[in-house]
mmCIF entry with sequence, helices, sheets and N, C-alpha, C, O atoms, coordinates in Angstrom:
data_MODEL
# 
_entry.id   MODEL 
# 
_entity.id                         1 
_entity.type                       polymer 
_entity.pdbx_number_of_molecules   1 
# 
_entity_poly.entity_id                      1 
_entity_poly.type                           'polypeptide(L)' 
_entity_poly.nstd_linkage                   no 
_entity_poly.nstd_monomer                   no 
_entity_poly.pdbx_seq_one_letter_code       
;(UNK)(UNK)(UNK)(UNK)(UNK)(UNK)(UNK)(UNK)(UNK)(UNK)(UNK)(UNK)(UNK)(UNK)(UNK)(UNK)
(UNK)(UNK)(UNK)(UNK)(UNK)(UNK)(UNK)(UNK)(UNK)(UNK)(UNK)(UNK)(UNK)(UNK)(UNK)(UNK)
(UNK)(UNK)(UNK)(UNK)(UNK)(UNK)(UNK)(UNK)
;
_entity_poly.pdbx_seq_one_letter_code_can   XXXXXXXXXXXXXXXXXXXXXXXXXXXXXXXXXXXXXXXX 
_entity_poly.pdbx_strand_id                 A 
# 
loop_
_entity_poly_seq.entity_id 
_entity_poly_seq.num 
_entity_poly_seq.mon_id 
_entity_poly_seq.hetero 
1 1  UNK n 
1 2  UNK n 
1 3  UNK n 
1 4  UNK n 
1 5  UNK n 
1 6  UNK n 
1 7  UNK n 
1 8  UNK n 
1 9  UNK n 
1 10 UNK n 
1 11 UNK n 
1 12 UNK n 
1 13 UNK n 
1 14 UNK n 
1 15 UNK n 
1 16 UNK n 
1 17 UNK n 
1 18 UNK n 
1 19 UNK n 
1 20 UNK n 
1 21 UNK n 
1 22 UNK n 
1 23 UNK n 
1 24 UNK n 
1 25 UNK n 
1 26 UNK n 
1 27 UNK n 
1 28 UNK n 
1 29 UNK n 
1 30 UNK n 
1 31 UNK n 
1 32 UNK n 
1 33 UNK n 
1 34 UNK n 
1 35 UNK n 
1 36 UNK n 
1 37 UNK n 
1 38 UNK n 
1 39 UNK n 
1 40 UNK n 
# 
_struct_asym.id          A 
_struct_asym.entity_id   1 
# 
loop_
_struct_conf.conf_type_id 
_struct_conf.id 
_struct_conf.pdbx_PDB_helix_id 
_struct_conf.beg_label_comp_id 
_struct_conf.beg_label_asym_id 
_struct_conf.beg_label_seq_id 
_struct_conf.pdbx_beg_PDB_ins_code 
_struct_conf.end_label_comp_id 
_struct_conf.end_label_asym_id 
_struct_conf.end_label_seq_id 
_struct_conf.pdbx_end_PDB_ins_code 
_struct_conf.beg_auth_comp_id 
_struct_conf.beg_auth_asym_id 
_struct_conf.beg_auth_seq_id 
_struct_conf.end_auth_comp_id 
_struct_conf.end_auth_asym_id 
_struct_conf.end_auth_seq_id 
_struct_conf.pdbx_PDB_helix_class 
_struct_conf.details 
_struct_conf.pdbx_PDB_helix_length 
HELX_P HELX_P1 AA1 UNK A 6  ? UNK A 31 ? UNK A 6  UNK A 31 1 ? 26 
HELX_P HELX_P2 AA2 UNK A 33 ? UNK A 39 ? UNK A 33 UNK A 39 1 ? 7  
# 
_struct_conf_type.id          HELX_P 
_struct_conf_type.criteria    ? 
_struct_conf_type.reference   ? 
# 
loop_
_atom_site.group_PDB 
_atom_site.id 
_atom_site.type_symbol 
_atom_site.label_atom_id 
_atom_site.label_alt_id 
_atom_site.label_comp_id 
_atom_site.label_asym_id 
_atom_site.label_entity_id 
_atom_site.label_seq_id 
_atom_site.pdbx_PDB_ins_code 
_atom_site.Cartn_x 
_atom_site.Cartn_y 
_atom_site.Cartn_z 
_atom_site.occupancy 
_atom_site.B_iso_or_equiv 
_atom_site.pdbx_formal_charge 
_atom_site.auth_seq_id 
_atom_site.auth_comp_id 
_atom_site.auth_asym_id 
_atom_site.auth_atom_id 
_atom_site.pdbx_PDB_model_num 
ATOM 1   N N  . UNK A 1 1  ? -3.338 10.513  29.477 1.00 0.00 ? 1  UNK A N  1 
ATOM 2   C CA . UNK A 1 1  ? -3.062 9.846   28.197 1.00 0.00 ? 1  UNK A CA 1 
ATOM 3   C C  . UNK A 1 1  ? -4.302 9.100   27.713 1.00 0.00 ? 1  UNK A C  1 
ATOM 4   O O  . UNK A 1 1  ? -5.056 8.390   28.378 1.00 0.00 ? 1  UNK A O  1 
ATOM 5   N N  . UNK A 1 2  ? -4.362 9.424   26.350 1.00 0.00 ? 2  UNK A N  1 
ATOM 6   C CA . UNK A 1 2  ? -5.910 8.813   26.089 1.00 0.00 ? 2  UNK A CA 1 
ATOM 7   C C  . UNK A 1 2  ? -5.333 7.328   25.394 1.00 0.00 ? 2  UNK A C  1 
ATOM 8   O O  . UNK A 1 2  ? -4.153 7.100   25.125 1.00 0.00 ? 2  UNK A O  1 
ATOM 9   N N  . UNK A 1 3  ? -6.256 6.582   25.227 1.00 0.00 ? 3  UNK A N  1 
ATOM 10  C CA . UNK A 1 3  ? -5.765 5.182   24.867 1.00 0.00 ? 3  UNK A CA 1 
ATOM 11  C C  . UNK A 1 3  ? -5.698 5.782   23.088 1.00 0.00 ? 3  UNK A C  1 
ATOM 12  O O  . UNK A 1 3  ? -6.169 6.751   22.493 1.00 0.00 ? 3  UNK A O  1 
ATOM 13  N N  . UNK A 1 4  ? -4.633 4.308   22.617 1.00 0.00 ? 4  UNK A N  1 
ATOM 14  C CA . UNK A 1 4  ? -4.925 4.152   21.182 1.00 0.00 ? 4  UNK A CA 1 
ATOM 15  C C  . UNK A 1 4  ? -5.476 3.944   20.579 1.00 0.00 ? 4  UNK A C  1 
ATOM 16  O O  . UNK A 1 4  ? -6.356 3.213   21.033 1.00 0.00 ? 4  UNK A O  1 
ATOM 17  N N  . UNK A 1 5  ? -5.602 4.194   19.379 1.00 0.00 ? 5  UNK A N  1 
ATOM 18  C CA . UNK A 1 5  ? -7.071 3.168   18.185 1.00 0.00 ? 5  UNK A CA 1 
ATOM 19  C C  . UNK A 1 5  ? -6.305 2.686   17.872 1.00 0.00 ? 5  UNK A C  1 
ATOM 20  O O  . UNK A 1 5  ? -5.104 2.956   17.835 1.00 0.00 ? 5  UNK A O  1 
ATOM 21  N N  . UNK A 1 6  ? -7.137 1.487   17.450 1.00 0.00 ? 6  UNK A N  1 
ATOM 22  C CA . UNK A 1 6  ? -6.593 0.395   16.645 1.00 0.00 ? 6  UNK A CA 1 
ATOM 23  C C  . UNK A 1 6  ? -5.652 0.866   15.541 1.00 0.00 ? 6  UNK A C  1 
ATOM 24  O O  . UNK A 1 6  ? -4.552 0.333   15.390 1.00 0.00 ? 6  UNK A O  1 
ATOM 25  N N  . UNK A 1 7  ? -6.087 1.879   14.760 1.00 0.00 ? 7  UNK A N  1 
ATOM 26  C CA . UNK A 1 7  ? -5.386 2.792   13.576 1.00 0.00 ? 7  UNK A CA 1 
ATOM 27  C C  . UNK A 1 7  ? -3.745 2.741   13.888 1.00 0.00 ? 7  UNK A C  1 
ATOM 28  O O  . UNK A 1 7  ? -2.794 2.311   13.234 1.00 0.00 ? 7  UNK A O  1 
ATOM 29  N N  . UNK A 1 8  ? -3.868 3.429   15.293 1.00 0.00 ? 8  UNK A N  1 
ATOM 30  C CA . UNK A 1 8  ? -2.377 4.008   15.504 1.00 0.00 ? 8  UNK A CA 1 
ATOM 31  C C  . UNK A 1 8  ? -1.839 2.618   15.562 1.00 0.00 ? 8  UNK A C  1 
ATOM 32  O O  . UNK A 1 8  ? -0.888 2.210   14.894 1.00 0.00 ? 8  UNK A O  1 
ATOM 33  N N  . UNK A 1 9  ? -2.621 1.844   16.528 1.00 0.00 ? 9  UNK A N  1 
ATOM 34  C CA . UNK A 1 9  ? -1.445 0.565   16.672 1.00 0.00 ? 9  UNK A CA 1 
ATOM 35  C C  . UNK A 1 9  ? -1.160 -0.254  15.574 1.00 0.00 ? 9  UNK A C  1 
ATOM 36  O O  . UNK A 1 9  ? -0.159 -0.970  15.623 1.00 0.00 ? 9  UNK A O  1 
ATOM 37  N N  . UNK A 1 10 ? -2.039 -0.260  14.386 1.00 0.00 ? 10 UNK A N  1 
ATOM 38  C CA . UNK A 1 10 ? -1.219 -0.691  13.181 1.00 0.00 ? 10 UNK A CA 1 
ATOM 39  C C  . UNK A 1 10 ? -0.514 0.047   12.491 1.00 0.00 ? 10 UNK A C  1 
ATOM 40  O O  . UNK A 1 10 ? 0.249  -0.618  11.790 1.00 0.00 ? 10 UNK A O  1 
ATOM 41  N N  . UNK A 1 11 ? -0.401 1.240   12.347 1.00 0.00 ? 11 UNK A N  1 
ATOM 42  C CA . UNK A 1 11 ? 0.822  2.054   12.123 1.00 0.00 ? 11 UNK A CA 1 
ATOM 43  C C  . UNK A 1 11 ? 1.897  1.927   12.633 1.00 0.00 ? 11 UNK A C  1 
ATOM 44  O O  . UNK A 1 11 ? 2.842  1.422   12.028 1.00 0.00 ? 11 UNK A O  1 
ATOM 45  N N  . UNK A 1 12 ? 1.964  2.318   13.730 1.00 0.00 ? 12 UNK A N  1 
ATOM 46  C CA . UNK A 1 12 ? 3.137  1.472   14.637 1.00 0.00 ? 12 UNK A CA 1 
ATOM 47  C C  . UNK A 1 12 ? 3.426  0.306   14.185 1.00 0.00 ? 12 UNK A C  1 
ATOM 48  O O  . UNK A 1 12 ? 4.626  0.253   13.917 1.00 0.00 ? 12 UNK A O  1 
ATOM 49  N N  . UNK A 1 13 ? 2.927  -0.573  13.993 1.00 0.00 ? 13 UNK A N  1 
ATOM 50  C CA . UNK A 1 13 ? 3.106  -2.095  13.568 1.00 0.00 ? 13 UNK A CA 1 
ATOM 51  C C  . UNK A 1 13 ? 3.854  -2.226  12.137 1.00 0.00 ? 13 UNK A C  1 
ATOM 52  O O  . UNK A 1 13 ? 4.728  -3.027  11.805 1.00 0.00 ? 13 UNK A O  1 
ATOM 53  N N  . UNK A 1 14 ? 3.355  -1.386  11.534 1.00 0.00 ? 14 UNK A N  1 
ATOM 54  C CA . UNK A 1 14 ? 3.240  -1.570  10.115 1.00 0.00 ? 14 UNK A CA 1 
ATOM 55  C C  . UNK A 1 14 ? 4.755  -0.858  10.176 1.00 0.00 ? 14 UNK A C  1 
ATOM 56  O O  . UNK A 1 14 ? 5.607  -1.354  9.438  1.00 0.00 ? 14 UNK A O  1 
ATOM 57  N N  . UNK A 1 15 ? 5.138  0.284   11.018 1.00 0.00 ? 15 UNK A N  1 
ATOM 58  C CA . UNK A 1 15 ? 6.883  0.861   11.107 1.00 0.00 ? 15 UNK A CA 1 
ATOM 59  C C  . UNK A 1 15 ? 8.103  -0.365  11.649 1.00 0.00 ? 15 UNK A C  1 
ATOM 60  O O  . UNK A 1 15 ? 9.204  -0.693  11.205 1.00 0.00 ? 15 UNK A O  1 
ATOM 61  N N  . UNK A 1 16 ? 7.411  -0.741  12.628 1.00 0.00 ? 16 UNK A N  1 
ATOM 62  C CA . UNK A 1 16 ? 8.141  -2.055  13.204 1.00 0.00 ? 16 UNK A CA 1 
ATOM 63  C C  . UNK A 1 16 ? 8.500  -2.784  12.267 1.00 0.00 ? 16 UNK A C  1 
ATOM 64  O O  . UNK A 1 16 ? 9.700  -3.043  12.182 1.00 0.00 ? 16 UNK A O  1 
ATOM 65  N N  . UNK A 1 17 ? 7.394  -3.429  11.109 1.00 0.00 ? 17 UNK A N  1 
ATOM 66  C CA . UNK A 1 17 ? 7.639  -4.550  10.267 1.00 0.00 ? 17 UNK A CA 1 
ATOM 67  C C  . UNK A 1 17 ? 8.689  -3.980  9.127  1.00 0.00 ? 17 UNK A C  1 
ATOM 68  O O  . UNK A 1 17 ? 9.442  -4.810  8.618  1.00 0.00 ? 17 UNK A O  1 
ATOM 69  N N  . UNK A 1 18 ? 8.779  -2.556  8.687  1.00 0.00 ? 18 UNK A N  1 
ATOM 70  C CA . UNK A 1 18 ? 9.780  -2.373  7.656  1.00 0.00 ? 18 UNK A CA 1 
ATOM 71  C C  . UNK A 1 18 ? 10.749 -2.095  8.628  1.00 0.00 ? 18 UNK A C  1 
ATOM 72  O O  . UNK A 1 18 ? 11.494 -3.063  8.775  1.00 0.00 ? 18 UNK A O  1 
ATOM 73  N N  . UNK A 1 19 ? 10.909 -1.545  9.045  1.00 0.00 ? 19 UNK A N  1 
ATOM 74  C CA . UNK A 1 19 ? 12.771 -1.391  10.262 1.00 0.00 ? 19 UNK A CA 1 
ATOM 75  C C  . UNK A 1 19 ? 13.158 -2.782  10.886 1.00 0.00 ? 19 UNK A C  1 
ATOM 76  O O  . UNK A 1 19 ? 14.265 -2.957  11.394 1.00 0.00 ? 19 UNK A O  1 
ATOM 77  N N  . UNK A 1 20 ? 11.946 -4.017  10.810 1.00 0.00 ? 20 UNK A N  1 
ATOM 78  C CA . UNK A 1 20 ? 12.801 -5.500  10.696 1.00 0.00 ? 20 UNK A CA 1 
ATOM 79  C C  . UNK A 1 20 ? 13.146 -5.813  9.646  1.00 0.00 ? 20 UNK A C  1 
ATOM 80  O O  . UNK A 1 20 ? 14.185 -6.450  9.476  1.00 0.00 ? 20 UNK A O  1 
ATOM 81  N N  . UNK A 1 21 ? 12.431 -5.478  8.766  1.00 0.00 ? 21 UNK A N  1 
ATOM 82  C CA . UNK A 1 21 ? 12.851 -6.155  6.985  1.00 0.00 ? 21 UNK A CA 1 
ATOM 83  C C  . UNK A 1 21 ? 14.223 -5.974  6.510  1.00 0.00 ? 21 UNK A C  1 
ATOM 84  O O  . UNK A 1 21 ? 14.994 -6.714  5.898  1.00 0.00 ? 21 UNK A O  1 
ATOM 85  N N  . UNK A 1 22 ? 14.331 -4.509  7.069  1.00 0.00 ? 22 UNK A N  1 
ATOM 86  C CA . UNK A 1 22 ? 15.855 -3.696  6.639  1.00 0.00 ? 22 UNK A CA 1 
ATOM 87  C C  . UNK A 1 22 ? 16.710 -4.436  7.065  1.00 0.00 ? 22 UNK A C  1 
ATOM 88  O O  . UNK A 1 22 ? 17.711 -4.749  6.421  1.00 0.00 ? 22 UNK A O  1 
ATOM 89  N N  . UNK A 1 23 ? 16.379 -4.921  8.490  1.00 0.00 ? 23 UNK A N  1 
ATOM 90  C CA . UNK A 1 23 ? 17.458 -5.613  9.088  1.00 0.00 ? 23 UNK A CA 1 
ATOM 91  C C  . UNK A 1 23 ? 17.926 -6.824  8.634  1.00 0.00 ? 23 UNK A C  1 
ATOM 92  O O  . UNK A 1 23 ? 18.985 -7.281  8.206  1.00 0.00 ? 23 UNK A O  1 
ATOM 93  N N  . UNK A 1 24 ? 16.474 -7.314  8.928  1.00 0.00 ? 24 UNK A N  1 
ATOM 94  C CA . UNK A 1 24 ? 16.450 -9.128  7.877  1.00 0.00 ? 24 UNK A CA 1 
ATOM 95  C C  . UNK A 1 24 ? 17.287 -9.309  6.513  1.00 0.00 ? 24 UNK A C  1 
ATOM 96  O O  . UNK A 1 24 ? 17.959 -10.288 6.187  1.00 0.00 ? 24 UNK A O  1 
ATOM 97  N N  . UNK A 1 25 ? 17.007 -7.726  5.570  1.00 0.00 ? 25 UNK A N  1 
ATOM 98  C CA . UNK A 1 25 ? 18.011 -8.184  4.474  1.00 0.00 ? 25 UNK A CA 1 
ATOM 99  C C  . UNK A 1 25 ? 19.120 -7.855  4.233  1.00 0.00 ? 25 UNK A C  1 
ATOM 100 O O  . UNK A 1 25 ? 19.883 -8.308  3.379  1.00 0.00 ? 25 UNK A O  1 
ATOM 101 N N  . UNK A 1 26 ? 19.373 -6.542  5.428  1.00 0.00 ? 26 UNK A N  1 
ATOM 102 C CA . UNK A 1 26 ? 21.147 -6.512  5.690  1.00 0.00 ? 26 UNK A CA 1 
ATOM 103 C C  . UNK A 1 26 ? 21.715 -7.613  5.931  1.00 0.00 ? 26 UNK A C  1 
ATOM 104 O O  . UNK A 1 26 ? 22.404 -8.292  5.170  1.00 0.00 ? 26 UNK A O  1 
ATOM 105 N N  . UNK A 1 27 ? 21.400 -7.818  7.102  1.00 0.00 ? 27 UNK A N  1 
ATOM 106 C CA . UNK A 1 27 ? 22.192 -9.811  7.518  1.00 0.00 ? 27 UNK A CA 1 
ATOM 107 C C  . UNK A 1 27 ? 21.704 -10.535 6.383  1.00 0.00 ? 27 UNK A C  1 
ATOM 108 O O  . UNK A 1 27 ? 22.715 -11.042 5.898  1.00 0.00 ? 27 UNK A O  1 
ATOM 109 N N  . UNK A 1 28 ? 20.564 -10.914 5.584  1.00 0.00 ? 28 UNK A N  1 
ATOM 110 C CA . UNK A 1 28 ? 20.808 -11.922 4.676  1.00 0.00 ? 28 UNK A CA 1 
ATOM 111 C C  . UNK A 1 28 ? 22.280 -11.102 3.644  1.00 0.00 ? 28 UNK A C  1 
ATOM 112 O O  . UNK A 1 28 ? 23.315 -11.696 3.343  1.00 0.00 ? 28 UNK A O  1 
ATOM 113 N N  . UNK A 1 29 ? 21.939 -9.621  3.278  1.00 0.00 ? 29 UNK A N  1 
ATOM 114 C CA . UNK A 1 29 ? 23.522 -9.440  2.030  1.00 0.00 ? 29 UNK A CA 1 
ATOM 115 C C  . UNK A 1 29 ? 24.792 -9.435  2.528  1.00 0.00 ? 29 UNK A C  1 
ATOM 116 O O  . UNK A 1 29 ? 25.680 -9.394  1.676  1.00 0.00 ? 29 UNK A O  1 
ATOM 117 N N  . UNK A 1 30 ? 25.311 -9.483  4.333  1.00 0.00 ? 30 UNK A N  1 
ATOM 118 C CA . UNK A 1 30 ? 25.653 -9.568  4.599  1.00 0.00 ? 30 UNK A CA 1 
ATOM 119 C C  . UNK A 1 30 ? 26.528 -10.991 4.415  1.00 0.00 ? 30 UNK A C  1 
ATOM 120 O O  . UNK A 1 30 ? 27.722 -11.233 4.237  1.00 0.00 ? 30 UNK A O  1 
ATOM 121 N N  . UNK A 1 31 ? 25.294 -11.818 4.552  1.00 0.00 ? 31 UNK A N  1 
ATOM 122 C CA . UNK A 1 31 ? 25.810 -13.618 4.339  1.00 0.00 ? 31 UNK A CA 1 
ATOM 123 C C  . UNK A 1 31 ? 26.056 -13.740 3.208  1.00 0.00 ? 31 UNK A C  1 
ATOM 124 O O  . UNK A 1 31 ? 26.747 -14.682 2.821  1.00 0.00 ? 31 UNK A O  1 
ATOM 125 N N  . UNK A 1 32 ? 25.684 -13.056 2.588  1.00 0.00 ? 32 UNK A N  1 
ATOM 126 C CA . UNK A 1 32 ? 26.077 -13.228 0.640  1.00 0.00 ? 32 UNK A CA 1 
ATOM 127 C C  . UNK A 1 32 ? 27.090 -12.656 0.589  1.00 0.00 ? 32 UNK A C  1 
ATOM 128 O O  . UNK A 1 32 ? 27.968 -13.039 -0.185 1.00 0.00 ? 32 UNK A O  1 
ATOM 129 N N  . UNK A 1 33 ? 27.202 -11.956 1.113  1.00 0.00 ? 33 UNK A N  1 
ATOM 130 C CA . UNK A 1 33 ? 28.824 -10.619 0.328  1.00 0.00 ? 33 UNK A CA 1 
ATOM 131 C C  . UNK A 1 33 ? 29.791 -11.776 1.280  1.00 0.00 ? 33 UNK A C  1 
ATOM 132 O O  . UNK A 1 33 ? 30.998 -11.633 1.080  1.00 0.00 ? 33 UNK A O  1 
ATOM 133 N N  . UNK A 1 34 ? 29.385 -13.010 2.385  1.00 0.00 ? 34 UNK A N  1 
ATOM 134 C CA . UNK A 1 34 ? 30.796 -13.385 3.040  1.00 0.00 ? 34 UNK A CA 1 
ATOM 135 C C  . UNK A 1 34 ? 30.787 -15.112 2.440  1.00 0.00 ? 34 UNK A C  1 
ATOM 136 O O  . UNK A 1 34 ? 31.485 -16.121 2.531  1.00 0.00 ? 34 UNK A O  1 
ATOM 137 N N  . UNK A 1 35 ? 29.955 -14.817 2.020  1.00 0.00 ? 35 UNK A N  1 
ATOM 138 C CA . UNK A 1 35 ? 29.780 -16.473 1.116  1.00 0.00 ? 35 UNK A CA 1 
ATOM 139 C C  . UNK A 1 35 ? 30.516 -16.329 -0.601 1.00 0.00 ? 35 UNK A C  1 
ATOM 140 O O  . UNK A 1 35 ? 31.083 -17.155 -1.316 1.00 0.00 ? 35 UNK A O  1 
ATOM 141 N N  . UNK A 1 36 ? 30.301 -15.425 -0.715 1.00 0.00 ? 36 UNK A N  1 
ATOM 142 C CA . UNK A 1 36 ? 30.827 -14.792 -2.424 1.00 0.00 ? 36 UNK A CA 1 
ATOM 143 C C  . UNK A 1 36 ? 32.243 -14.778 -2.129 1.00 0.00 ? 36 UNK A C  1 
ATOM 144 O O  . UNK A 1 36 ? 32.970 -15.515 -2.794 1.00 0.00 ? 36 UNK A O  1 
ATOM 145 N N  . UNK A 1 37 ? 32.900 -13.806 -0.933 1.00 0.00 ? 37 UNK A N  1 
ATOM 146 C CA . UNK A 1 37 ? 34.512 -14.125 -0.355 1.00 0.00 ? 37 UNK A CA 1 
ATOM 147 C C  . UNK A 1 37 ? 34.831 -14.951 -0.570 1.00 0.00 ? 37 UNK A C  1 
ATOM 148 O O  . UNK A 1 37 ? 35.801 -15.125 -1.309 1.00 0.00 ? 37 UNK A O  1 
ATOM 149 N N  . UNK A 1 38 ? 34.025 -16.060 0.091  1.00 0.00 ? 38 UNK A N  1 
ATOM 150 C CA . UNK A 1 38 ? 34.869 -17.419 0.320  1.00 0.00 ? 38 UNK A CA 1 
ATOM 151 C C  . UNK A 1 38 ? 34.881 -18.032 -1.043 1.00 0.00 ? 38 UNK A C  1 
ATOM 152 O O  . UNK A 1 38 ? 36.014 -18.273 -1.459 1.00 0.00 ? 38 UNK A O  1 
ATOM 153 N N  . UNK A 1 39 ? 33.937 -18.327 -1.801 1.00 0.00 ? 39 UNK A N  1 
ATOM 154 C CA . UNK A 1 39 ? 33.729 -18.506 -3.207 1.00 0.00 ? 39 UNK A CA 1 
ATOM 155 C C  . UNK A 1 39 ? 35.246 -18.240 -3.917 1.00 0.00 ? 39 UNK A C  1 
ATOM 156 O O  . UNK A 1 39 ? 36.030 -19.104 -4.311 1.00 0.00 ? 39 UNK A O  1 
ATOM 157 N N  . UNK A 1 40 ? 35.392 -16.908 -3.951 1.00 0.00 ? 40 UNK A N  1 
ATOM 158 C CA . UNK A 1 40 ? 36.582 -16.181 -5.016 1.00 0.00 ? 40 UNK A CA 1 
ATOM 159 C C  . UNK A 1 40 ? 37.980 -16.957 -4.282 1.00 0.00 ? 40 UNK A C  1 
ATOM 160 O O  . UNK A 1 40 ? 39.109 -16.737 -4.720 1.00 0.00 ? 40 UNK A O  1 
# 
């Protein structure tokens, strides 16, 4: 196995950071769609 470049490992990085974001703003619409419930 040959090592990485720097390249790949910010690619990688850069996939990591949007497949957290997704997550980050499911659970934030998540808290909205159960805060809006309680609201109505």
């Amino acid at each position: 196995m040959k090592p990485k470049t720097l390249r790949e490992h910010f690619i990688e990085l850069q996939t990591e950071v949007r497949s957290l974001r997704k997550v980050v703003w499911a659970f934030i619409l998540v808290n909205l769609a159960n805060m809006g419930v309680q609201v109505l």
